[in-house]
Structures are given as structure tokens and as C-alpha cells.
C-alpha positions in Angstrom: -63.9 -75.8 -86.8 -66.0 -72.9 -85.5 -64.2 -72.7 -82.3 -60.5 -72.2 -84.5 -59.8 -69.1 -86.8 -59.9 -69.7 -90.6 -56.5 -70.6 -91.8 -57.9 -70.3 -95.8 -56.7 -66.6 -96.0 -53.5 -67.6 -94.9 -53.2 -70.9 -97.2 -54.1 -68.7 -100.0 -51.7 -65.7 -99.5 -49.1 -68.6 -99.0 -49.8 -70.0 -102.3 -50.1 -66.3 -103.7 -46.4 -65.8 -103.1 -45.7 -69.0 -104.3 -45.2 -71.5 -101.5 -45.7 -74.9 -101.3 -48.2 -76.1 -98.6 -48.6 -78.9 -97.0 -52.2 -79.3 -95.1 -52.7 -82.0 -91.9 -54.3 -84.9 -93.1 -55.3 -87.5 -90.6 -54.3 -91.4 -91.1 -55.2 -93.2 -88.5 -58.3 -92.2 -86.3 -57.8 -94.7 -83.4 -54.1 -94.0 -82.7 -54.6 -89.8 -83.4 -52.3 -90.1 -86.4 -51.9 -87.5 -89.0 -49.3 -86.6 -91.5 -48.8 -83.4 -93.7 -50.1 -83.8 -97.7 -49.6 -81.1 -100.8 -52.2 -79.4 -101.6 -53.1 -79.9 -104.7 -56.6 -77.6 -105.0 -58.3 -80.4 -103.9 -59.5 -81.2 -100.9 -62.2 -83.4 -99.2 -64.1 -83.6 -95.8 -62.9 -85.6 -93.1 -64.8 -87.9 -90.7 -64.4 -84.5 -88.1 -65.6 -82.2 -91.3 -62.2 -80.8 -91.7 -61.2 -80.1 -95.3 -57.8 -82.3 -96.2 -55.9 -83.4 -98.9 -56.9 -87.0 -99.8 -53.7 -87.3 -102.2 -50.0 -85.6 -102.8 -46.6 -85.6 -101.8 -46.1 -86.9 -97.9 -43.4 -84.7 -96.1 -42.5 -85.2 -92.4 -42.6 -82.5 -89.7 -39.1 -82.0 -88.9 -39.1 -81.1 -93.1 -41.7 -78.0 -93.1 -40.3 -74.6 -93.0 -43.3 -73.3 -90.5 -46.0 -75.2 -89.0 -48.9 -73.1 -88.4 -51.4 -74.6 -86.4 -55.5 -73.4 -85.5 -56.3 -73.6 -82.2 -58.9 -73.3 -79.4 -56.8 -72.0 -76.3 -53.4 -70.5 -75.5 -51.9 -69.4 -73.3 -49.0 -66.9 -72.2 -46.4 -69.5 -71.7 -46.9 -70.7 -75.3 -49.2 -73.7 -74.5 -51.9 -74.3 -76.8 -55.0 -77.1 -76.7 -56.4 -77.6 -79.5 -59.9 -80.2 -80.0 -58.3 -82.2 -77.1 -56.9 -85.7 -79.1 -53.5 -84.8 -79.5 -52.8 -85.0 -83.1 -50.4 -82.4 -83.2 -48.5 -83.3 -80.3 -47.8 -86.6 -81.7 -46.8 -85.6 -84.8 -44.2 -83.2 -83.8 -43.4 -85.2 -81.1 -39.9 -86.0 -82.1 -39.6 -81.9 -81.0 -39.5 -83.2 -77.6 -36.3 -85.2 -77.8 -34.1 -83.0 -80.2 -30.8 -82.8 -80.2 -30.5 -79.7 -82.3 -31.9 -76.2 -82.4 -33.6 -76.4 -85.9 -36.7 -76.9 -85.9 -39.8 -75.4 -88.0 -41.8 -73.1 -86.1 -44.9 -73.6 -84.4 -47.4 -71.1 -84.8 -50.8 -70.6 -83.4 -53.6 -68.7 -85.3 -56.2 -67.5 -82.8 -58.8 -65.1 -81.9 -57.4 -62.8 -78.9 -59.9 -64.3 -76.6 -58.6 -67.5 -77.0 -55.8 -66.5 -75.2 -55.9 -67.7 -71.2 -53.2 -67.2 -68.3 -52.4 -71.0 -68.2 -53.2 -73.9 -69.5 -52.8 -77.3 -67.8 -49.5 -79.2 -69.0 -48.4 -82.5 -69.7 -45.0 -83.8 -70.4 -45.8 -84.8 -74.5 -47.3 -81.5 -75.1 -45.3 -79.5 -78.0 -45.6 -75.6 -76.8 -46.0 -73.1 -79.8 -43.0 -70.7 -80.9 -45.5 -67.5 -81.9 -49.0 -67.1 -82.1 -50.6 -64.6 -84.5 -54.1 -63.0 -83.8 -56.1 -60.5 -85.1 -54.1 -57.7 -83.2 -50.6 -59.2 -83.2 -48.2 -61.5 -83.1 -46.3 -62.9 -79.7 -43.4 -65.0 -79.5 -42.9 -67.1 -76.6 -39.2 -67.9 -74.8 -37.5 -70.9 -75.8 -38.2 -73.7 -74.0 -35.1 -75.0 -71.6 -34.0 -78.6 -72.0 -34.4 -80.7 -68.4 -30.1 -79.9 -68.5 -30.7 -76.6 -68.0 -29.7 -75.9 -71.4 -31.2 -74.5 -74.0 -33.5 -77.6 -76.1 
């Protein structure tokens, strides 16, 4: 989308050093579904003009090594927004009730002036772990369980 940072460089150094990737592919447009697909080379247009694989190997979230994810805000807390229908949230929802510490990081790719002080919250959202931009890379803190306890 022209408001989110190419993420073709990256998919291609990826593949370069011989990675497997999995790309977002969405399944269900009235619920905000998606699900992660092999590429495979091939990739077609989606109803939003994204570029996705139409075929390939399914893998589940909680599976992926690293997640990294375009974006349209962030912020310094590790919040992100994205084009505002949740997709990623709901697919890495599961993060939000884990009972262990793995769990594939989330990373932002973004512009530096994408980057806000805060961004509004709510209690499904799925914060990012780093975000990488043209002049860096920031991690953000861990976020603490409702215990008090480390999630």
C-alpha cells in the first residue's frame, strides 16, 4: 500500500539466504481473516490490491520464526495500526492468552515518520516486538501479563 514501506527487498534477501517465506493471504473478507501461504514466485492481486499467494503450504502463526509486518503508524510503546481492519490482530491473537514465552517476533517495517508518541489501545491489539526503519531498529519492553508477571 503506498502509505506502508515495501517489504519486496526484504522478501527477496530472505529468500537470497535461503529462507522459507510465508506471505499474509486473506481468507475471509467479512470476518478480517487471513492466514500465512508459501511463496511460491507467484503471486496475484487481492480485492485490496495486495500481492498474495493464491496457493502453497498453510502454516499457523504460533509456527513462523519472525513475523514482520508493514504498517502505517507506531508508536514508542510498540503499538502499531495498520489499514485499521485488524487482520493481524486476529491472527496472532492467540499471543494474547499465552502461556509461554515463545513466540515469533513481531516486527514492524516503517518509514521514521510513521512513528507517533501513542497510539490509541484496545484490549485485542497484538503490540510489535521491534520495528525496523530506514535509520534503525528499536525494540520495545516485553509486555507484562495482567499478574504482574512477565506474558
Amino acid at each position: 500500500m503506498p502509505e506502508e514501506i515495501d517489504t519486496g527487498p526484504l522478501v527477496r534477501a530472505a529468500l537470497r539466504r535461503g529462507c522459507h517465506i510465508f506471505l499474509p493471504r486473506v481468507t475471509d473478507y467479512r470476518r478480517y481473516r487471513m492466514q500465512f501461504v508459501a511463496f511460491n514466485g507467484r503471486l496475484r492481486r487481492s480485492r485490496y490490491g495486495i500481492s498474495e499467494p493464491q496457493t502453497g503450504r498453510v502454516l499457523p502463526a504460533r509456527q513462523l520464526d519472525f513475523i514482520f509486518m508493514p504498517l502505517v503508524g507506531f508508536d514508542l510503546q510498540g503499538q502499531r495500526i495498520g489499514m485499521g481492519r485488524g487482520y493481524y490482530d486476529r491472527a496472532l491473537g492467540y499471543l494474547l492468552r499465552r502461556q509461554h514465552w515463545f513466540s515469533p517476533p513481531r516486527v514492524g517495517v516503517a518509514f521514521d515518520c510513521q512513528q507517533v508518541l501513542q497510539l490509541p489501545t484496545r484490549a485485542h491489539d497484538v503490540p510489535l516486538t521491534a520495528v525496523i526503519t530506514p535509520t534503525g531498529i528499536r525494540h520495545f519492553p516485553r509486555p507484562m501479563a495482567s499478574s504482574g508477571t512477565p506474558a
